[in-house]
N, C-alpha and C positions, 0 to 999 in steps of 0.2 A: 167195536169202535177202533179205529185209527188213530195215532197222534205222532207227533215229531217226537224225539228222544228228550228225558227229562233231565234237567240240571239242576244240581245239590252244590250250592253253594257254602255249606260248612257239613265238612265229613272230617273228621277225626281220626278217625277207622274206620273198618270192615272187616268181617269174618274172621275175627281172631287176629286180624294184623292191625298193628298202633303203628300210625302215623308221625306220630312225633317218636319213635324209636329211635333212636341214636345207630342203633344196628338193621335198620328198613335195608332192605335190599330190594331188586329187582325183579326178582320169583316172587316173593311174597307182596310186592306192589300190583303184580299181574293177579295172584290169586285173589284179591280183596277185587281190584278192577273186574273183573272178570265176573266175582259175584255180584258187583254194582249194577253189572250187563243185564243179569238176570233181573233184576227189579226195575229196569227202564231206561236205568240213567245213561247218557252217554258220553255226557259232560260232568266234571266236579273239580271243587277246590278244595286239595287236600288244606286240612286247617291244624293249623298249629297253635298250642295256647300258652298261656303266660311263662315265661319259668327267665331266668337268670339273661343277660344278656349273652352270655359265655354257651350257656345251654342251647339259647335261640339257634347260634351259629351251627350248632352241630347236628339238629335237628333237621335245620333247612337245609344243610347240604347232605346231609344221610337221604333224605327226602328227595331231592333235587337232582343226584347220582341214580336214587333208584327208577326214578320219572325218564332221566334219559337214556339209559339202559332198557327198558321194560320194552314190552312190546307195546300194550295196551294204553301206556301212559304217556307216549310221543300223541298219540289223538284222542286220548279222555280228558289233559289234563295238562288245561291252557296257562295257569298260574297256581298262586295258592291266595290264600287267606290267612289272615294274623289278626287271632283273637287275643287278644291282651300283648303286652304287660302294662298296658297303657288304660287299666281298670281300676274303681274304686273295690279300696282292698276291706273298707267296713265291713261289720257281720253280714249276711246277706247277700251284701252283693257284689262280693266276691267268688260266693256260692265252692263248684270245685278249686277253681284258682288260685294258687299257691299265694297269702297274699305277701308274705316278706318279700314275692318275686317284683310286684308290684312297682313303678317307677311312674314318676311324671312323663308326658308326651314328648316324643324327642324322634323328631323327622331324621333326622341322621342315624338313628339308629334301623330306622326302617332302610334308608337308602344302605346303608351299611351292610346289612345283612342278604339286602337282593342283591347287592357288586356282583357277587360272584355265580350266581344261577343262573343256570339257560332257561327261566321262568323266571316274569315278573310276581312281586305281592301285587294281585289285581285287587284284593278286598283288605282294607283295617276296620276292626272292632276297638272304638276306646269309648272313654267314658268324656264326656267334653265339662263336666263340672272343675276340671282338676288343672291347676296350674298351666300357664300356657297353650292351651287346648287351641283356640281360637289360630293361634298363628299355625300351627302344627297341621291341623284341619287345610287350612290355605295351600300351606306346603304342599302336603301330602296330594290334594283334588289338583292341586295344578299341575303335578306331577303324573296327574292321569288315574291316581288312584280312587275306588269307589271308598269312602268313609262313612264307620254306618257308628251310630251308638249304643251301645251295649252294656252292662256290667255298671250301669250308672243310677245316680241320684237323681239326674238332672233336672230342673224346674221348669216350667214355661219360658221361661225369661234364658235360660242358658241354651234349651232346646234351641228357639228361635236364632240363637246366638250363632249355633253349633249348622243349623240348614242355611246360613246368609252367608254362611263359613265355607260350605259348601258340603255338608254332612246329607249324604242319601239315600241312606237306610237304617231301619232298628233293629238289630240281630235280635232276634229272637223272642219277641215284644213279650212280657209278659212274666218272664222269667231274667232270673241273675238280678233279683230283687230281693228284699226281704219278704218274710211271709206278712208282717204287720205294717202296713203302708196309709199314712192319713187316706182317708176314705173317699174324697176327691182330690183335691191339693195333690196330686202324686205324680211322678215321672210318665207312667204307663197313661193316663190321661194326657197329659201334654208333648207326651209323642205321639198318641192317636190324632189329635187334635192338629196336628202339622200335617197339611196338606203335600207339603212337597216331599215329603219321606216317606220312601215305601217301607214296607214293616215283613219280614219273614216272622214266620209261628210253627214250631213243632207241633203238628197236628196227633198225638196219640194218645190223647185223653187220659194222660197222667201230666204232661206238663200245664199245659191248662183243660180246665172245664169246660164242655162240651158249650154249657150256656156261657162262658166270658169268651170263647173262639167264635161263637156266633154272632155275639156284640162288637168283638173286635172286628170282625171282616165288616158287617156293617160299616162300623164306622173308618177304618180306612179302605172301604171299597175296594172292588176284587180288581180294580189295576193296578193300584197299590199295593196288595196283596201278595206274597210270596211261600211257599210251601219249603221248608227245610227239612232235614234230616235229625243235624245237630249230632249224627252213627259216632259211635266210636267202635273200638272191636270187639267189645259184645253185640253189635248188630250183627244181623243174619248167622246168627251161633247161638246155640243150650244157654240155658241156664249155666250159672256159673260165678267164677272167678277169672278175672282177668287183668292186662298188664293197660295203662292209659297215663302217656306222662309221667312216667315215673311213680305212679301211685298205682296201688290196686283198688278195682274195683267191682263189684257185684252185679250181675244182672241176675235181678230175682225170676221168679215162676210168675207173676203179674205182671212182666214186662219191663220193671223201671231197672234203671241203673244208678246205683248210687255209692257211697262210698263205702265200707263195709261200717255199721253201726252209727253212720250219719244220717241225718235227717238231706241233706243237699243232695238232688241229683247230680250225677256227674256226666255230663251228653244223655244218649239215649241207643233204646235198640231197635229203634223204626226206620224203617226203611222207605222210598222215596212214594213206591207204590205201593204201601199201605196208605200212607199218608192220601194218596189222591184215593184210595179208594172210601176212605173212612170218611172224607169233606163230602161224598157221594153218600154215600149210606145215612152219614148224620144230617142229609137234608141241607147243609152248611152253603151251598152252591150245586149248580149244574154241571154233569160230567164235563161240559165243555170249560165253564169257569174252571172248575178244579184243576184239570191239564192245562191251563193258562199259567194257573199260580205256581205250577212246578215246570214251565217251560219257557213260555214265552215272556212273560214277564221277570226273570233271571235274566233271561238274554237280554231284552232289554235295557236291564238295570247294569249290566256289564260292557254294553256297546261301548260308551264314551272307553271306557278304561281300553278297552282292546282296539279303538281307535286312536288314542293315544300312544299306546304302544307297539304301534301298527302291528297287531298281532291280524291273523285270518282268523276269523270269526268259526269256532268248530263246525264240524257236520255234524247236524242233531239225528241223524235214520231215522229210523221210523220204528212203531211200536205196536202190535197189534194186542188187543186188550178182551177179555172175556166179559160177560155179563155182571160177573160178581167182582171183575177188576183185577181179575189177575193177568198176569204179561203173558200173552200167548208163544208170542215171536216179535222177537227184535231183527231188522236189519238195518246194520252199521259197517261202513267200510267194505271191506270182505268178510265180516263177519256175520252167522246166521244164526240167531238160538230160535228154538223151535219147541217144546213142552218139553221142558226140561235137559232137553239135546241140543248142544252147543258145538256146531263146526267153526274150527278158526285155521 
């Protein structure tokens, strides 16, 4: 099978390189890039998560320095993404997220922090329960940004609140919750239950349950639908210890990543094309639905922003795929990988 190239909307890391490093340079933005190539993608939003307003800055422009330096990262990698600090910091669901880093919504601080990058924040993750949300949301979508909610409490009533606001996606439905949630009455219901919000889900059957990712796709249907990563840099690398954020973090022999002796995942180490191939395998949708949810429907959800910011819309190549789903050969730009051989 055939497909366009797939797009990761929240990437962290890669192959032992942290994205929010203070010290990211341009090698190491191409080697992570490079191994993104290998698993399909050929678009992504490096993602940055909560931490200090002081910290933001230095992150984003370590980030932003390395993206226009690189080879790889002038056409992988259209804007970024800003997961927090605009998150509720209660137990739960704040999950990794620093939560002292934690502040109420504040659009200027977003415009703040892009002034100075030759990339937009094309994606915000906040929680819209929290203080001024509603106007900040306004801001932020009329400014072209996609706003999604995340990291949140939020009820029926704030959700609805939060999508009239102009809120159009749920990072990563299902998770950055607590594990004890009322049984209906809950956030993850009333974001299903919003028609206008599409939903991304880490598909790797440790963030959620093979039978709740089945129900969710259900019930927000596969246009809706989005496949993430959620990588940091223990994806596509051993078992281990590794640097994320300023914290260290584990990626066990089971796959998950977490903090060392915490119960909280902290991202994950799944990569884009396992991800479509396990919706495959688990029966979850059809090889064609699945490449939808990690390609076409990102683009999608990212047009208004990249029309707003008259950016040109990436080239997605093309991706040729095996029976059991693995990346045969990508072609992108002038670049060719081939079973495991990569000319550039």
């Amino acid at each position: 099978m055939q497909s366009s190239g797939l797009l990761d909307l929240q990437v962290n890391g890669f192959a032992g390189v942290d994205f929010n490093a203070t010290g990211l340079d341009s090698d190491a933005l191409d080697h992570a890039l490079a191994a993104m190539l290998d698993t399909g993608v050929t678009t992504c939003l490096p993602t940055i998560i909560t931490a200090s307003a002081e910290d933001l800055a230095k992150r984003f422009a370590a980030l932003d320095r390395a993206v226009a330096k690189s080879r790889l990262g002038r056409i992988m990698v259209p804007g970024y993404h800003l997961e927090g600090p605009f998150l509720n910091p209660a137990e739960g669901y704040a999950g990794c997220h620093p939560p002292q880093a934690m502040t109420i919504p504040d659009a200027d601080l977003v415009f703040g922090l892009e002034a100075g990058l030759s990339r937009p924040i094309l994606l915000v993750t906040l929680a819209p329960e929290l203080p001024g949300s509603e106007a900040v949301i306004r801001m932020l979508s009329g400014a072209g940004k996609i706003v999604a909610i995340g990291h949140s409490s939020a009820d029926a009533d704030t959700v609805a609140m939060a999508v009239e606001a102009g809120a159009g996606m749920s990072t990563h439905l299902g998770n950055g919750v607590p594990q004890t949630l009322h049984k209906l009455d809950n956030t993850i219901f009333a974001q299903l239950a919003q028609e206008r919000l599409s939903a991304s889900f880490i598909a790797d059957g440790i963030h959620l349950p093979r039978p709740a990712l089945k129900a969710m796709l259900r019930a927000k249907g596969i246009e809706r639908s989005i496949l993430v990563s959620d990588a940091v840099s223990a994806a596509a690398a051993r078992a281990g210890r590794y640097s994320f954020a300023g914290m260290e973090i584990e990626h066990g022999t089971d796959g998950s990543v977490r903090m060392p002796g915490s119960r909280y995942l902290a991202g994950s180490a799944l990569t884009l094309d396992k991800a479509v191939g396990n919706i495959v395998r688990w029966e979850l949708a059809s090889p064609e639905e699945a490449i939808r949810m990690a390609c076409d429907n990102p683009r999608a959800l990212l047009a208004p922003a990249f029309n707003a910011h008259e950016l040109t819309i990436p080239m997605a190549g093309s991706v040729t795929w095996s029976e059991d789903w693995k990346v045969l050969q990508i072609e992108f730009e002038d670049i060719v990988y081939c079973r495991r051989q990569r000319r550039i």
